[in-house]
N, C-alpha and C positions, 0 to 999 in steps of 0.2 A: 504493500500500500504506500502513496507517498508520505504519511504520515511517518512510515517504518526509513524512509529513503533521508526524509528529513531530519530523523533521528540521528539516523547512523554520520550524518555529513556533519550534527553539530557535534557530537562526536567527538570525527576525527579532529575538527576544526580548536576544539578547545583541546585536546591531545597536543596538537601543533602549536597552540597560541605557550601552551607552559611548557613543552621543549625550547621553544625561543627564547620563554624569558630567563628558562634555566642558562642558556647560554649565554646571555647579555651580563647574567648575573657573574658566569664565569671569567667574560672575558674583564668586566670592570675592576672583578677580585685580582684577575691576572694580570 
């Protein structure tokens, strides 16, 4: 259903957004 489609995309989409900020946060520290 696109309900299931829209789920899964925010999802990934917030997966993505805190791998980023994990890395911002790494390179600031580094």
């Amino acid at each position: 259903t696109e309900s299931a489609i829209g789920l899964a995309i925010l999802s990934i989409y917030y997966k993505l957004k805190q791998t980023i900020q994990m890395d911002k946060v790494k390179n600031i520290k580094g």
